[in-house]
C-alpha positions as CSV (number, residue, x, y, z in Angstrom):
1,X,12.6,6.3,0.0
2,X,14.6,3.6,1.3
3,X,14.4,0.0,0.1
4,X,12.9,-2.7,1.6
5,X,14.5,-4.1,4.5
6,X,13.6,-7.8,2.9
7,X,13.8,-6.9,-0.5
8,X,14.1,-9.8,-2.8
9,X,17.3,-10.1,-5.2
10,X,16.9,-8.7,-8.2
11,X,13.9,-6.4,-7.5
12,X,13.3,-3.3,-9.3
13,X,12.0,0.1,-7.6
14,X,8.8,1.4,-8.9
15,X,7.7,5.0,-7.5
16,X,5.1,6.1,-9.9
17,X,1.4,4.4,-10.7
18,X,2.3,5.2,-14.8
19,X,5.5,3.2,-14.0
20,X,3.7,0.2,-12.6
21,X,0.7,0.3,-15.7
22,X,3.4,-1.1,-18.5
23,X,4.0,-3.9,-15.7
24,X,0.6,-5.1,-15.5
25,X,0.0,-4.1,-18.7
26,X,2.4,-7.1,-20.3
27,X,1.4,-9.3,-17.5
28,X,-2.6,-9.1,-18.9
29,X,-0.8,-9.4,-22.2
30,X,0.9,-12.5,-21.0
31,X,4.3,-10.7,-22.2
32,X,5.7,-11.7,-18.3
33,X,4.7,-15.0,-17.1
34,X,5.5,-14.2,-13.7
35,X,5.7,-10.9,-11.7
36,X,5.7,-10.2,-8.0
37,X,4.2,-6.7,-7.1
38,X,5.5,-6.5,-3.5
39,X,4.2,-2.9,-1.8
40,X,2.3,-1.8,1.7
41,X,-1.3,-2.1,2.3
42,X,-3.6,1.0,0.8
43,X,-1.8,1.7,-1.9
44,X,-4.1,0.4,-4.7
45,X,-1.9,-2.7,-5.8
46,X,-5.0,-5.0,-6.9
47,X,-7.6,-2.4,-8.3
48,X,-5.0,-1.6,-10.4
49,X,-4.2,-5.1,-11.7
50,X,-7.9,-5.8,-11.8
51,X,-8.3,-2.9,-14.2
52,X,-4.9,-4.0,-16.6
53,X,-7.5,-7.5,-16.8
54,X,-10.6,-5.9,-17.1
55,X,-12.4,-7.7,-19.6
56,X,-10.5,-10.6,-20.0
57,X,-10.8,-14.1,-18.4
58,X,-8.9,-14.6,-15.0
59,X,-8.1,-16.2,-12.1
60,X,-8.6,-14.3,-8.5
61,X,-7.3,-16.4,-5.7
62,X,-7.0,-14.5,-2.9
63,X,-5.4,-15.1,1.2
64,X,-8.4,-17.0,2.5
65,X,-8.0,-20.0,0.0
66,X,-6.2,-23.5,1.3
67,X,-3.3,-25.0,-0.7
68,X,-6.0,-27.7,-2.6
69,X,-8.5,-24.6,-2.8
70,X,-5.3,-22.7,-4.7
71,X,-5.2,-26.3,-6.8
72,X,-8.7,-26.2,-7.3
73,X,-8.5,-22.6,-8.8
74,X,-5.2,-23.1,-10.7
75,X,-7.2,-26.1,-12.8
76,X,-10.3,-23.8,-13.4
77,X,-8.5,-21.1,-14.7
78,X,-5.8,-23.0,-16.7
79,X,-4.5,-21.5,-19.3
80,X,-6.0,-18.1,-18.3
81,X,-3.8,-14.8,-16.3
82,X,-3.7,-15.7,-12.6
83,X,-3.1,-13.1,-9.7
84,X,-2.5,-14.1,-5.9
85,X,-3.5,-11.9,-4.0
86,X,-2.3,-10.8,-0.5
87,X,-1.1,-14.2,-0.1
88,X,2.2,-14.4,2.4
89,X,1.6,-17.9,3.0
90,X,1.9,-19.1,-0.5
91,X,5.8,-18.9,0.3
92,X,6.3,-20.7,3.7
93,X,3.0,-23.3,3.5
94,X,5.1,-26.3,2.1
95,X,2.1,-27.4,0.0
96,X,1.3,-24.0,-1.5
97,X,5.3,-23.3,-2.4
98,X,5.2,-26.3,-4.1
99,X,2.4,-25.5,-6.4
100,X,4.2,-22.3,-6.7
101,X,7.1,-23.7,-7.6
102,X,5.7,-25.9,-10.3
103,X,3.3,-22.9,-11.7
104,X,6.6,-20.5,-12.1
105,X,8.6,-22.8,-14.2
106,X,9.8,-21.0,-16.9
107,X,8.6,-23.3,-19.8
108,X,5.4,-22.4,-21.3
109,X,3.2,-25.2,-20.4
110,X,4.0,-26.1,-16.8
111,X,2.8,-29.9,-15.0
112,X,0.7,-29.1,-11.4
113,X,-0.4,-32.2,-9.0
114,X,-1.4,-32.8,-6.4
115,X,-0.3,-36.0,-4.3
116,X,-2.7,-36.2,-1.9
117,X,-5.7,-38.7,-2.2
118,X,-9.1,-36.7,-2.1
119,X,-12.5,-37.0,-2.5
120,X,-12.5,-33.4,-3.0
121,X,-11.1,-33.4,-6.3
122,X,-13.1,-36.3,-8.0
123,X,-16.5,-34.1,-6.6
124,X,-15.4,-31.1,-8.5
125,X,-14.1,-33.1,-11.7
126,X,-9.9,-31.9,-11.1
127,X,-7.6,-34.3,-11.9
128,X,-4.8,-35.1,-10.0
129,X,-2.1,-33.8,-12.5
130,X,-3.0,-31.2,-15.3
131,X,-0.8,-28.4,-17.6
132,X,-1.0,-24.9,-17.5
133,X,0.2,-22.2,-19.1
134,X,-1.0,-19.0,-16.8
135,X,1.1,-15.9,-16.4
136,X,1.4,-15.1,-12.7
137,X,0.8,-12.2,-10.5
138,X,1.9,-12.6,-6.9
139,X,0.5,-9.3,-4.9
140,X,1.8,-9.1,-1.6
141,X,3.0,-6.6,1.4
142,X,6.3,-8.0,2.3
143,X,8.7,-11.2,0.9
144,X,10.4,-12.0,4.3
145,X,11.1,-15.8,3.5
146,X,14.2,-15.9,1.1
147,X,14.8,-19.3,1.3
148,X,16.5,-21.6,-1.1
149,X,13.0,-22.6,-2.7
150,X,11.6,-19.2,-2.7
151,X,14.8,-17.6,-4.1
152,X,14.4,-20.0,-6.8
153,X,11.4,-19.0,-7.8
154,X,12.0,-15.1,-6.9
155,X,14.6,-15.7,-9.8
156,X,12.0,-17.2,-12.4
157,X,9.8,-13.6,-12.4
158,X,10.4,-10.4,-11.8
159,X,10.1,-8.9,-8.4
160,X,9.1,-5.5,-8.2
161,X,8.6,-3.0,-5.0
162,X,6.1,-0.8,-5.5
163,X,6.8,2.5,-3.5
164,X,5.2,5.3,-4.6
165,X,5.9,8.9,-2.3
166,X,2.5,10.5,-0.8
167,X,2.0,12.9,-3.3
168,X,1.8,10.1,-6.2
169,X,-0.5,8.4,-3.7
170,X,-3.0,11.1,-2.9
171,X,-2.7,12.4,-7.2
172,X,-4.0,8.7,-7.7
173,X,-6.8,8.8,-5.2
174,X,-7.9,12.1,-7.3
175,X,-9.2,9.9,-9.9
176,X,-12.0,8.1,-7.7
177,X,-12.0,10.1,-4.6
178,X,-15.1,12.3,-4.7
179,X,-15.2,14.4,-1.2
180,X,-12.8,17.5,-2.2
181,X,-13.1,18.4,1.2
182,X,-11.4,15.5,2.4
183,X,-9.5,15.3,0.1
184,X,-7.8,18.9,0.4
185,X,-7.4,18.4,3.9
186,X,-5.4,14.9,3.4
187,X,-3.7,17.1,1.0
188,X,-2.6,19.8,2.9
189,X,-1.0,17.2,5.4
190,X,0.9,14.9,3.0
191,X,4.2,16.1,4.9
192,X,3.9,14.5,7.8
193,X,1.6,11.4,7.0
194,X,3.6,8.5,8.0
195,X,2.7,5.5,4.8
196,X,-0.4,7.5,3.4
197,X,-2.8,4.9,2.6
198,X,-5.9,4.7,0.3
199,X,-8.1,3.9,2.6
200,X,-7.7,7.1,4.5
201,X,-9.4,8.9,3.0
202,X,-12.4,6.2,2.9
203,X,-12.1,6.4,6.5
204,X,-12.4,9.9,7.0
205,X,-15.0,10.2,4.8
206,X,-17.1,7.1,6.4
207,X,-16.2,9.8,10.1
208,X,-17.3,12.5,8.0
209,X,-20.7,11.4,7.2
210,X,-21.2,10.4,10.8
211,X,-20.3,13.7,12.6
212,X,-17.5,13.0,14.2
213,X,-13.8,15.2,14.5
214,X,-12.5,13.4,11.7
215,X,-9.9,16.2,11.4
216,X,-8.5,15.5,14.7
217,X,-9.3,11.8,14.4
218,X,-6.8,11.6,11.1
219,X,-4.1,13.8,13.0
220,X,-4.2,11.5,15.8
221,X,-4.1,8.6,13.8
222,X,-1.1,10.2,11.7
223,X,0.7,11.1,15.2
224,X,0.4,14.3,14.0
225,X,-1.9,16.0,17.3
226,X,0.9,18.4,18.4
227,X,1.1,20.1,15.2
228,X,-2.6,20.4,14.8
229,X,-3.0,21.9,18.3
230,X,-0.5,25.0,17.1
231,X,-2.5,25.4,13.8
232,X,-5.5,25.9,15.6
233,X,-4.3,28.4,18.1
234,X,-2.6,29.8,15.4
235,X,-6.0,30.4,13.5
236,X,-7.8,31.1,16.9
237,X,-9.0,34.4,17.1
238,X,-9.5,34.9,20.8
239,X,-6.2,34.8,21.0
240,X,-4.5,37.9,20.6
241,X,-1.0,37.9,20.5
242,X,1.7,34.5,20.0
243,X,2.6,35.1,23.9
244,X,-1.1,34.2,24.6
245,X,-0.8,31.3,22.0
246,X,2.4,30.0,23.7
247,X,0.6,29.9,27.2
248,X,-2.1,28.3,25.8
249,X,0.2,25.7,24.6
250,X,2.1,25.0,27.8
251,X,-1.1,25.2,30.1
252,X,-2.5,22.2,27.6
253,X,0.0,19.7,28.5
254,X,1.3,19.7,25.1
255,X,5.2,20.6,25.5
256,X,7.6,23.5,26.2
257,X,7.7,26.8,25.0
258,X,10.6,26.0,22.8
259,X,8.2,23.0,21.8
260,X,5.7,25.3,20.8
261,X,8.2,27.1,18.1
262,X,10.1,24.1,16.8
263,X,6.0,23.2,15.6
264,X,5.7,26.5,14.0
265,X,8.8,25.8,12.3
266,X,7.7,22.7,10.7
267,X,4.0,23.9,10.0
268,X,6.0,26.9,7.8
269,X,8.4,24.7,6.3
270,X,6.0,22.1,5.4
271,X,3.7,25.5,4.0
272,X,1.1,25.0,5.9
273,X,1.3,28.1,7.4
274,X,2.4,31.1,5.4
275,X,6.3,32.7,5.8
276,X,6.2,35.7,7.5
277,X,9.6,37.3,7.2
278,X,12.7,36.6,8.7
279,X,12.6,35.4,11.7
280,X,9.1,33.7,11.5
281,X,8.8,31.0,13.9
282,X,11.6,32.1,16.3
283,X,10.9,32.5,20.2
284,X,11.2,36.3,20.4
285,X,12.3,36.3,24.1
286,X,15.5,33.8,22.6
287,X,16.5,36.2,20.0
């Protein structure tokens, strides 16, 4: 899988959901004091670090929250683990990078203010300068600002890109994931799912229990309509022979004839479709 096109320096590759646990693990355990879990949407990043702090006293500031609502937070749960959550603009709002910057110093107890004058705080009894010692965890999809400020603080933590492959993915989803219908389908389709996500299989489920294609509606949603059109006329029984399949193809609008085999190709090589010899696949009237 390649890296990240903006990956941070000094990040470290995680491809497995057991190699991320010891992660979150010390980061509950306040063994890291600052980690940045950098990954694509739908892959579980925050149930999972919800579960490493399950039981124990936290802070939950999530994308919605304004840099004095972030300040706000940081002085309730002083002292206590602290995740950011899907929060891009914590590194290119000025006044949220700054807090940031304070909160990721690397001595243990760590000075935040906040300059501005505000009625705010005095109404919710926050001072305007307090110490903290919370360990950090920055969830987010992407680190695209590497500037000198954010590099800094990049340096302070450890950066980590989470990038597990589609089977890891859908093995996880086993745990929780209750429709094996679904589920086996997904399954049988991992191949060509382009950034399999989590949420998925909620969706098809949630199409599922309202009658609609969700089949076809995943396939098209995974680009992956041309190959479901040769499965089912390969599964057709009205047809009788490939030659039939074949013009069935072409009268559809869905490619060449030649089209038609490269698809059976991939829908063997991906084992969706059983081998059937040598030869299986190939356009008889080329050979």
């Amino acid at each position: 899988m390649p890296r990240c096109e903006h990956s941070p320096p000094r990040a470290l590759t995680v491809r497995s959901y057991d190699g991320l646990t010891p992660w979150l693990s010390g980061f509950a355990a306040r063994v890291f004091t600052l980690v940045l879990l950098i990954g694509r949407p739908g892959l579980g990043k925050s149930q999972m670090a919800q579960r490493a702090l399950e039981g124990q006293p936290h802070g939950w500031i999530d994308c919605h929250a304004t840099g004095l609502a972030m300040y706000c937070r940081l002085h309730e749960h002083r002292d206590r683990p602290v995740v950011i959550d899907d929060e891009n603009s914590v590194l290119s709002d000025p006044g949220k990078l700054s807090l940031m910057n304070a909160l990721c110093q690397t001595n243990p107890d760590r000075t935040l203010r906040w300059d501005s004058t505000t009625r705010l705080l005095e109404e919710r009894g926050v001072p305007p300068v307090f110490q903290t010692s919370s360990p950090v965890l920055v969830i987010t999809n992407r680190l695209a600002n590497h500037g000198p400020q954010v590099r800094a603080m990049i340096d302070r933590g450890q950066p980590l890109l989470f990038q597990p492959p589609a089977a890891a993915v859908h093995a996880e989803v086993a745990n929780w994931f209750t429709d094996r219908e679904v589920y086996e389908f997904i399954g049988t389709w991992l191949a060509v799912i382009p950034g399999l996500s989590m949420r998925d299989y909620v969706k098809a489920a949630q199409m599922k229990r309202t009658g609609m294609d969700w089949r076809r509606l995943l396939l098209e949603q995974w680009r992956a309509g041309k190959l479901a059109v040769v499965l089912r006329l390969r599964t057709d029984a009205f047809f009788a022979t490939e030659e039939d399949r074949v013009a069935a193809f072409v009268a559809g609008g869905h490619g060449s004839r030649a089209s038609y085999f490269r698809h059976v190709r991939r829908l063997r090589d991906l084992g969706v479709i059983p081998p059937e010899g040598p030869g299986a696949g190939e356009d008889p009237a080329a050979a």
